[in-house]
N, C-alpha and C positions, 0 to 999 in steps of 0.2 A: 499333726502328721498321722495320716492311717497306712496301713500295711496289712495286703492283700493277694489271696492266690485265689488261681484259677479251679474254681469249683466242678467244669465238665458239663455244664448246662446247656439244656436243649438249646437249639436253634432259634425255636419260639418264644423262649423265655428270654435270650438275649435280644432279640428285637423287641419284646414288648417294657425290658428295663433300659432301652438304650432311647426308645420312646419317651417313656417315665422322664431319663437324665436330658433330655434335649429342653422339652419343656421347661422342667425345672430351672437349665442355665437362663431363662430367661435372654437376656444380653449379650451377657458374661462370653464370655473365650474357654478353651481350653487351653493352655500354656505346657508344652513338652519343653524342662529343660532337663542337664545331665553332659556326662562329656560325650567327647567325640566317638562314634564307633558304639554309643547304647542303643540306635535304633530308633533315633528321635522322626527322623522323616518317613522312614520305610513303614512302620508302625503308625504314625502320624495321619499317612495317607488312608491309612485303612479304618483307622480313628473315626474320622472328619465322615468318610463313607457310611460307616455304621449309623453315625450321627445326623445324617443328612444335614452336614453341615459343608462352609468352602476351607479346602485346607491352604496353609499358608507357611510358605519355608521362610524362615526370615534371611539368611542368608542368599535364597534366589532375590528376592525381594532391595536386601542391600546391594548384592550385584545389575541391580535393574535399574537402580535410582542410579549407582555412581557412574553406569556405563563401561562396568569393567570388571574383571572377574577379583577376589575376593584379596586373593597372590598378590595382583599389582597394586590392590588398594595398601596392603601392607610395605611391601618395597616402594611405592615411589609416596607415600603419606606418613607410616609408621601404625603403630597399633594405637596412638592415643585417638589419631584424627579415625581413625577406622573402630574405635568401640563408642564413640562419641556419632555419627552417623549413624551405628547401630541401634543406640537409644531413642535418636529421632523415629526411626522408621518404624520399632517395635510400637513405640507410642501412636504412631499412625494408624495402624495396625489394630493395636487395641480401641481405638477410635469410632470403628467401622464395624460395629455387628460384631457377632456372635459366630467364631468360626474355630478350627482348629487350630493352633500355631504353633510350629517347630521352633524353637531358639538356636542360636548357635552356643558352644559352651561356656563362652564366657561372657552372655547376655545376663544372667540372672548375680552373675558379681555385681552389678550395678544397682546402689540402692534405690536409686529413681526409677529405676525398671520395676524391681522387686516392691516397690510400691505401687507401681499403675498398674502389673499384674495382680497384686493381692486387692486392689480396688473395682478391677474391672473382669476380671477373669479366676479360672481354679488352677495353680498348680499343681502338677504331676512331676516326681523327680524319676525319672526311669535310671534306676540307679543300678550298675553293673562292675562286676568284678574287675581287677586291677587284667588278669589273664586275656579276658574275653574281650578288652577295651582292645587290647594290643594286638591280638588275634585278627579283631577287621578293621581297624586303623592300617597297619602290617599291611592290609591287602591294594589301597590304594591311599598312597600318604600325598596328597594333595592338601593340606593342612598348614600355611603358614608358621606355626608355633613350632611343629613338626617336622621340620625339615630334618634340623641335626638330633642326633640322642632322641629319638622317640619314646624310648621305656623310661629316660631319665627325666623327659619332660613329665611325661605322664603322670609319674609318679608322684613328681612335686606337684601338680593341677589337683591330683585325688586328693592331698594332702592339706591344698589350699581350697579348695572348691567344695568337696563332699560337706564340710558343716554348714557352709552358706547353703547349699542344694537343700540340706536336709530341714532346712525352715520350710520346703516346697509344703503346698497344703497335705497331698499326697502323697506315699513311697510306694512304687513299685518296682519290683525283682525283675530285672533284664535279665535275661539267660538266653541259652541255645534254646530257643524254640520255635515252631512255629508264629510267624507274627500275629494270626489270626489269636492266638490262643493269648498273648499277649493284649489285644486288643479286648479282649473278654476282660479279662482281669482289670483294667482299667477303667469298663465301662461300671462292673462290678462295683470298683472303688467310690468312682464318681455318683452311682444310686446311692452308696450310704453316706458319702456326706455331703453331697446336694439334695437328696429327694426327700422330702419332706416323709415322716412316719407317720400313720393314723393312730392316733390314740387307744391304747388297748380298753376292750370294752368291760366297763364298770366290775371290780370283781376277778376280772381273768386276772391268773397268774401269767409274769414276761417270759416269753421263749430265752430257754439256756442257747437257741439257735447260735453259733459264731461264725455265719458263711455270710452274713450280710441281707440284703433287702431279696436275693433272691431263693 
């Protein structure tokens, strides 16, 4: 797991390491998992863009196969047959190139997931405070899980989820910010532990540098 902030880096220099990281994924995916309300899709979107890569909700994606929005999959199937489709389609997903993909939150609980991810793609956990979950959850609870006691579910999900999340390859800090700026810090993350380093040459001493590849 690495953990990384947003450095303030020119324009140019994020396009020329977001270059660098596309390369380098080769195949691979990017995998955005994390709870509800961290900013996985809106972030996601902007990700995929930087990347010139195609971005991909899995949650639009599950509602596209079953024919039906996410709500009914739960009421009229329950949550076992509705996280068991899930696994299918992610696997799909990860099948097909090299692209951005949002999870929903309870995608990366699944160890068969959490293995096709770590075999085919790079985890990022966009990990965000208990506050700031509730704050835009709060703003449109359209979330199955969530219906009743929102903070009391939440709370038990942090409680269950954050140590599975925190195997993600990645940690980064969701906060109020700018997405853009969010999106920096990620591409950030993904230069240093996907981009390969060039060997320092013969003799030099190693940079005390701690901002990463850029």
């Amino acid at each position: 797991m690495m953990r990384f902030g947003y450095g303030g880096k020119k324009e140019e220099q994020i396009a020329q390491v977001a270059a660098k990281v596309r390369a380098a994924l080769g195949a691979r995916s990017v995998v955005l998992v994390g709870m509800p309300g961290c900013g996985k899709s809106a972030i996601g979107r902007r990700l995929a863009n930087r990347l010139e890569l195609p971005f991909v909700d899995a949650d639009d994606e599950i509602e596209l196969a079953a024919g039906k929005a996410i709500t009914d999959i739960f009421k009229e199937h329950g949550e076992p047959y509705f996280r068991d489709g899930e696994r299918k389609v992610i696997a799909r997903i990860l099948n097909s190139g090299s692209r951005v993909l949002a999870t929903g939150g309870g995608a990366f609980m699944s160890g068969e997931t959490r293995d096709n991810i770590r075999n085919r793609a790079i985890s990022v956990w966009l990990k965000a405070e208990l506050p700031l979950l509730l704050r835009r959850v709060l703003k449109r609870n359209n979330r199955p899980l969530l219906e009743r006691d929102p903070e009391g579910v939440m709370r038990a999900l942090v409680e269950t989820r954050y140590p599975v999340y925190a195997t993600a390859d990645i940690t980064v800090e969701s906060r109020d910010l700018p997405h853009d700026v969010m999106v920096y810090e990620i591409i950030e993350a993904l230069a240093a532990y996907a981009v390969p380093r060039q060997a320092e040459p013969s003799g030099a001493q190693p940079s005390n540098s701690s901002g990463g590849p850029l």
